[in-house]
N, C-alpha and C positions, 0 to 999 in steps of 0.2 A: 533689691534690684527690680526695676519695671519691668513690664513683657513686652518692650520694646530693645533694653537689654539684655534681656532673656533671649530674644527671637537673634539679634545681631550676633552675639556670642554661638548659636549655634548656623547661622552662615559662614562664621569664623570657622569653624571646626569643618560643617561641609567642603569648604574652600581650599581644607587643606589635607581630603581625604583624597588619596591617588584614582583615579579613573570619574573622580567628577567636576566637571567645569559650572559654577553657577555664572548664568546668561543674565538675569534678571533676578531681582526682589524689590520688595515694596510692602509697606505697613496702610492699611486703607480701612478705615470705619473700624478698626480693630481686630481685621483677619490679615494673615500674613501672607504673602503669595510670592512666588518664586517658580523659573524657569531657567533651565540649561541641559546640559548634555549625562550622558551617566557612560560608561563601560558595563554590559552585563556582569561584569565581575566582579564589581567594582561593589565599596557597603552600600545598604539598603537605604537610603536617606530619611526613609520614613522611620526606620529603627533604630537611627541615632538621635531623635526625639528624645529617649528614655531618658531620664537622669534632666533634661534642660528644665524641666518646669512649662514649657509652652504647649497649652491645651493643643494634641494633636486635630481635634476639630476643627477648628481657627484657621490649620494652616490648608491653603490651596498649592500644590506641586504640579507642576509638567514636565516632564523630564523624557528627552527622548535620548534612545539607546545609540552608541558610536562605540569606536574601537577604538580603545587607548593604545599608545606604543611601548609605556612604562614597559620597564624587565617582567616584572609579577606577573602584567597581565600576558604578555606575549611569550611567559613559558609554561603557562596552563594554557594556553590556543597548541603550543606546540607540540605538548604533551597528549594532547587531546588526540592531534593530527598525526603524530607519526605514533602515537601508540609504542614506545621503545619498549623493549624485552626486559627483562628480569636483570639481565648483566649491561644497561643503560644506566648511565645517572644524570640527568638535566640540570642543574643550579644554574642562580645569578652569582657573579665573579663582576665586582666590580664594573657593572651595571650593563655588563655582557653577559648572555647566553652561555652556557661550558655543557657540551659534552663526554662524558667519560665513561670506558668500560669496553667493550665488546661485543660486533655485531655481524650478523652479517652483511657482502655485498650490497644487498638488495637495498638493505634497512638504510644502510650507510648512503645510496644510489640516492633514496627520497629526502634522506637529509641534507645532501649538498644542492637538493631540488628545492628545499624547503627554505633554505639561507639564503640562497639566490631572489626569493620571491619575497623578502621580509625590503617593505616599505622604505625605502631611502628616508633618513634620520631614523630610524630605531634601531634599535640593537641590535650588534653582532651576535651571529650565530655562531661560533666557534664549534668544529667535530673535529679538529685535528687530536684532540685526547681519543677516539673512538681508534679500536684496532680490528680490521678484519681476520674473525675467528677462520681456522684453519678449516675448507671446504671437503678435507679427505677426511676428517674426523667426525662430522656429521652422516658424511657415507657411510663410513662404518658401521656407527649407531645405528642407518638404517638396516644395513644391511643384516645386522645380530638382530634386529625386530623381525624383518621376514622370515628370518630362520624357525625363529619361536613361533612362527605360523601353523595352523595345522590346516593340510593340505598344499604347501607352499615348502616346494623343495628346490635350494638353492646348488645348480652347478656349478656356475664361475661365474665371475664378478674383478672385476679393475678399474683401474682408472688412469686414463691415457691423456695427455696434451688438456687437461682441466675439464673431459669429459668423462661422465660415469659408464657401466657396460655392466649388465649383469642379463642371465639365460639363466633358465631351469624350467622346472615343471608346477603347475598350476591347475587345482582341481575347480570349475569353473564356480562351483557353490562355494569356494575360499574365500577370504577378504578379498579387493582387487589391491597389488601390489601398489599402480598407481594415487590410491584414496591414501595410503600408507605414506604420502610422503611429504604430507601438511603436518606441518607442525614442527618438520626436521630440520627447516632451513636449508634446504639441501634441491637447488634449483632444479625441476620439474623439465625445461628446455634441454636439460644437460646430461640429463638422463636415458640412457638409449636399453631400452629391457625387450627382450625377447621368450616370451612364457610359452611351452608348448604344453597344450590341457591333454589331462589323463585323469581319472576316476580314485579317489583316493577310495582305499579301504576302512579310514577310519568309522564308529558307528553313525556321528554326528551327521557325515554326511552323506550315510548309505539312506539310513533315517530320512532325512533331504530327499532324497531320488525312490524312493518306496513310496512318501505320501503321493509325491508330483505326480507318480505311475497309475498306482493304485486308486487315486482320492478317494480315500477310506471314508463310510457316511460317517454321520454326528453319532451313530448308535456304536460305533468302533474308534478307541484310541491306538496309537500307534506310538509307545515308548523304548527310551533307551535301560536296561535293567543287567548292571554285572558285564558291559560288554555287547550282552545280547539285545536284540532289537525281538520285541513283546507287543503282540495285538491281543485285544483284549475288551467283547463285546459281544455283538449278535450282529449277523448279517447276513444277506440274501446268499443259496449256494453258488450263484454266478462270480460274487466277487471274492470266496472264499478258494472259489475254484482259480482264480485270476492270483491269490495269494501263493498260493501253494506252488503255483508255476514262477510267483517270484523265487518264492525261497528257492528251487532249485538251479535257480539261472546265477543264484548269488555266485561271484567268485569263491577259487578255494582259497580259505586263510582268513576268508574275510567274514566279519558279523554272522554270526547264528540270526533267522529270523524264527521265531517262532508264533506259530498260529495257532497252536494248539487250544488257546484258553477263546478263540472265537466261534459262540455260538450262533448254527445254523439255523433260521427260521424259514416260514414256511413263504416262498417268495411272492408263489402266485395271489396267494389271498391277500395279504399286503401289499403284493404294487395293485390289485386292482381298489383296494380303499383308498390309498394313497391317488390314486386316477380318480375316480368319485369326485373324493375334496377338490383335485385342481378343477374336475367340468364345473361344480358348484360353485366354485371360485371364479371361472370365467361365467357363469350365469349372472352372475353378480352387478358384474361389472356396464356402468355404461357403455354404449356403443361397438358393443359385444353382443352377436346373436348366436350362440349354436347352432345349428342344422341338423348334424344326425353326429353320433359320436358310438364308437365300440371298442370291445377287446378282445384279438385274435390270434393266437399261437405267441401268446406274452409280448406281443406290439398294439401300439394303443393307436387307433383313428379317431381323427378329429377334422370337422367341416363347418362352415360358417362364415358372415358378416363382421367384419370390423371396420370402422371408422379409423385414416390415421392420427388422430386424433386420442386414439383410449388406448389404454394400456396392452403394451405388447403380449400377448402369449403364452412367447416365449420367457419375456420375463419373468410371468406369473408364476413357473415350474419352479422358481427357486425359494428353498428350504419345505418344496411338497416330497421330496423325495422320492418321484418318478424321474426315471432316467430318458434324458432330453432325447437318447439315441434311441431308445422305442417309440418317441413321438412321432406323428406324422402326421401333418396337419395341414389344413388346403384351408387358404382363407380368401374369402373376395373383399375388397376394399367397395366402402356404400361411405357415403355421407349420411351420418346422422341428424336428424333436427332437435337433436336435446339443445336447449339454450346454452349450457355453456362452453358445445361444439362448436354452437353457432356464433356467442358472443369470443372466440378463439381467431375463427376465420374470418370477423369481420376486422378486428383489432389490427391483426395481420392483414389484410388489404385494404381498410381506410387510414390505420396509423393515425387514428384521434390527437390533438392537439393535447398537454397536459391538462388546458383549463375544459377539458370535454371527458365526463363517465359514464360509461354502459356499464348497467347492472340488468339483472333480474328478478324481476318483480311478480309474483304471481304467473310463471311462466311467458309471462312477455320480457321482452328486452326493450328497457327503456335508456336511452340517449336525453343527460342533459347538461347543460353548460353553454358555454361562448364558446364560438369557431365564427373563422371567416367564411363568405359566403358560395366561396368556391366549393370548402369542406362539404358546409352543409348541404348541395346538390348534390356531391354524390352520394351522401348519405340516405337521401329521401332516394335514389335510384336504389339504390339498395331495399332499402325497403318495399320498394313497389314489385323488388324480385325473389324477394322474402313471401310476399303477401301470397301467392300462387302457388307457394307448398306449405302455407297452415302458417306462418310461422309471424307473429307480430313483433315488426321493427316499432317502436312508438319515437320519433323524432320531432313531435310537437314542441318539447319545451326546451328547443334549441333557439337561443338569440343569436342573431350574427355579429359579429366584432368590429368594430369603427377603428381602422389604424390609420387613419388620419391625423385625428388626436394625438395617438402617439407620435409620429413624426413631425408635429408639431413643437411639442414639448421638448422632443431631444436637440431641436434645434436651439429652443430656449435656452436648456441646460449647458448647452456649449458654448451659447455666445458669453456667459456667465464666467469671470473672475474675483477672485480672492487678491487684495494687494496688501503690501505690509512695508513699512517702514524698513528704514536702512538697517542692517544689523539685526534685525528683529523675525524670530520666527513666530512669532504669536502674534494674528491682524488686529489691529486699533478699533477700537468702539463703532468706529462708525462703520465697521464692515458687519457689524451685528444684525442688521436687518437684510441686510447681502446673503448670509451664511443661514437667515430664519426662511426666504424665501428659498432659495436653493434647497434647505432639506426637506420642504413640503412637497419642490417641483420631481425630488429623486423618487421620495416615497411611490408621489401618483403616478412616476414612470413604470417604476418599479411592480407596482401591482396592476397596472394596465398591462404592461407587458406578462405577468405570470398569467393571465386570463386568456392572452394570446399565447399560449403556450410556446413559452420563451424566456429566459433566464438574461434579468438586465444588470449589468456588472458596470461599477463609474471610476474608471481611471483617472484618479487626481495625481497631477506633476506639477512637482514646487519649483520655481525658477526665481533663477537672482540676477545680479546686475554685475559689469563687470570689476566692481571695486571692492580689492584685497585681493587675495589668495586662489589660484582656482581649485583648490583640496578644501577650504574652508567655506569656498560661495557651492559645491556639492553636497557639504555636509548640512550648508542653513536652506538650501533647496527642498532637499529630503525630510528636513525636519520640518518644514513650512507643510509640506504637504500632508506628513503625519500629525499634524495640530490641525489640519480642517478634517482628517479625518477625525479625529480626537470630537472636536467640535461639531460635526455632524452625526455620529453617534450618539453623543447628549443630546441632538434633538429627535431622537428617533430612529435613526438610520440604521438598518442593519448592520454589522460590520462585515459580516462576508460577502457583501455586496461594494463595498470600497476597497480599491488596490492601489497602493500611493508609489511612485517614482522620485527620483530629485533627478532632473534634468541642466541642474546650472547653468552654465550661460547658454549653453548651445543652441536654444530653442527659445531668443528673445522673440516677444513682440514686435517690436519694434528692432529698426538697428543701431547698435551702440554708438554712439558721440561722447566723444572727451569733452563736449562744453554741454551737453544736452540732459539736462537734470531731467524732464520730462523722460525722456526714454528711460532713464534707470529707474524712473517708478513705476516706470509700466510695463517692465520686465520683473520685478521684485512681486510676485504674484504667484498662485495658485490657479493654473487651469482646468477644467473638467471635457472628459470626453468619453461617450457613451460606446457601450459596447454588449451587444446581443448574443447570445449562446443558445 
């Protein structure tokens, strides 16, 4: 067999695989080339190669993606989209859709939503197999899950004219009853609860409300042991003292705490190291000056400069393990001239262009890149107000930006069309030097523009003519457009910088004539329109 019967026999077979339409083939210089439609669902064409004998090299494919209507594929769309429950069954019947089994309301609500919306000529959606499950028996269900709650005490509960009613008591650190009713089927609108909060006794959640109280340091845990709630550590006598008045305030009946296994250390010497590290900690820091700082009758003073600009303080106290409520700290706000204060607060009021960077270099801050030339004055004014407290702006190796050029060219690129033959989503040869100018004229847009600090995006919309179908002149519009992007990424083109539409007739050229062959070629085209961010 030749590889030309080689190659036919497996268009045969493509031809007859459900969810692919072959548009075009052709045998040329000995490479095989082929173009049409696919279904994502649909097999791999490139994987049904195996077995033919035709060098996968050889062959050239373009295939762009559509939605088949077949049964197969539009009940994995369906499946996909209503996601049915466990007691759902979906099949083809006879080249109809069959639901069967058991659902709820709601499920059942999106599926006659779902049938309603299936394509005129595709298949039936059939759910009259579907039986809505019984809404008091899911109640129920819920209702024996809150019971098993702990902290969650169930008084009364009913269900009256297709709405639920349930009151009790609720310890606020308990599950919330409402989180409780995903997953039950058991509609959320319909449900009228009424919770009145009280303190449960259990230890879990006395545990809960002793840490919230007390926040015991990292030197003391707080466990559950036999019932009883156990501290068990070393800590200052203030919050030992703070323990002990818990344990007597506990209800009776309820959790033993016991403190007993927590050791008392010595507080003063320890908060006042613990204070040391945090000054030396804030010594550290940019844009942070101390003033004077002490420690008097176990409260700590602290005075000073800060920039808003450096690290809070107050932040810094956490995990020093001085207590934020002995601090007392008086700060005056200065601007600092450390550079990257300053490189902070300029950023923030000139808002550099992308194609413009401040760094620092040897203590100076130097500015460089392309901006326009309005940027650049006030940059150099800055500088001159820089220059008078020490501080060197250097904006010499700033060029300014020509966007004239650029709006030039975008005018170019729009006046710029892709045309294609009738029936045809792939352009004819001689659009080849069309589509080689066009991807050089995007490129220099494109990077003209990132210098101008601005993101340049090219919206290609494929259009047809008004002959055949108008479901089928939107499908070869779309795909017109996705082949010049196709095509303009082989020459370079970035692809997240191309967004493609199918516009079909709506958006002729020209306007249509029944005798006017002229217009329907000049509406069967790919237009480009530029677009800045």
């Amino acid at each position: 067999m030749s590889a030309e019967e080689r190659w036919q026999a497996y268009v045969s077979r493509l031809e007859t695989q459900p969810g692919i339409i072959v548009a075009d083939q052709n045998v040329r210089d000995g490479q095989f080339y082929i173009t049409g439609l696919r279904d994502p669902l649909a097999a791999d064409p490139h994987s049904l190669l195996a077995g033919t004998q035709v060098d996968p090299a050889r062959v050239h494919a373009s295939w762009q993606f559509y939605q088949s209507l077949e049964p197969q594929f539009v009940l994995k769309r369906l499946t996909a989209s209503l996601a049915p429950p466990d007691s759902v069954r979906l099949s083809v019947v006879n080249d109809r859709i069959v639901a069967e089994g058991e659902a709820t309301s709601a499920w059942i609500n999106r599926a006659r939503a779902a049938a309603q919306q299936l394509s005129a000529g595709g298949p039936v959606f059939d759910i009259s197999g579907v039986r809505d499950v019984s809404p008091e028996e899911r109640w129920q269900a819920y209702v024996s899950r809150l019971e098993t709650q702990p902290g969650i005490i169930v008084a009364q509960q009913n269900v009256r004219d297709g709405q639920f009613y349930i009151t009790g008591l609720r310890d606020p650190l308990a599950v919330d009853p409402q989180s409780l009713l995903s997953g039950t089927q058991v509609d959320p609108a319909r449900v009228h609860a009424s919770w009145q909060f009280y303190q449960s006794l259990e230890p879990v959640f006395v545990l809960k409300r002793l840490t919230a109280s007390l926040y015991p340091t990292d030197t003391v845990r707080l466990s559950i042991v036999n019932d009883r709630i156990v501290a068990e550590g070393e800590a200052p006598d203030t919050w030992i003292d703070r323990a002990r008045a818990a344990a007597r305030q506990l209800s009776v009946g309820g959790p033993e705490f016991d403190i007993s296994k927590v050791r008392d250390v010595s507080p003063d010497a320890r908060a006042a190291e613990h204070w040391q590290y945090y000054v030396s900690r804030l010594e550290a820091q940019p844009g942070i000056i101390v003033a004077q700082q002490t420690a008097r009758g176990g409260h700590f003073y602290i005075s000073g400069l800060r920039d808003p600009l450096a690290a809070d303080p107050q932040a810094l106290l956490s995990g020093t393990e001085v207590d934020p409520a002995r601090v007392h700290s008086q700060w005056q706000f200065y601007q600092s001239l450390d550079p990257k204060f300053v490189v902070k607060r300029l950023t923030a009021s000139l808002s550099p262009p992308k194609s413009v960077r401040l760094s620092i270099v040897q203590g100076r801050i130097v500015v460089v890149g392309e901006a326009p030339a309005g940027w650049i004055s006030r940059a150099q004014a800055a500088a001159d107000q820089l220059s008078a407290d020490g501080v060197v702006l250097d904006v010499s190796q700033l060029r300014e930006l020509n966007l004239a050029e650029l709006n030039h060219l975008r005018e170019a690129i729009q006046t710029t069309d892709i045309f294609f033959s009738s029936g045809r989503v792939v352009p004819g040869p001689e659009q080849t030097p069309v589509l080689d100018r066009l991807a050089d004229q995007l490129k220099e847009f494109a990077e003209n523009a990132r210098k101008a600090g601005v993101t340049a995006r090219f919206m290609l919309t494929g259009h047809s003519d008004t002959t055949g179908r108008e479901t089928a002149n939107a499908s070869i519009s779309a795909a017109r457009a996705e082949t010049v992007r196709a095509l303009l990424n082989k020459r370079g083109v970035a692809p997240e910088l191309l967004l493609v539409r199918g516009a079909g007739t709506f958006e002729p050229a020209v306007p249509e004539n029944e005798n006017s062959r002229t217009g329907n070629s000049t509406n069967r085209r790919v237009s480009v329109t530029v677009n800045l961010e």
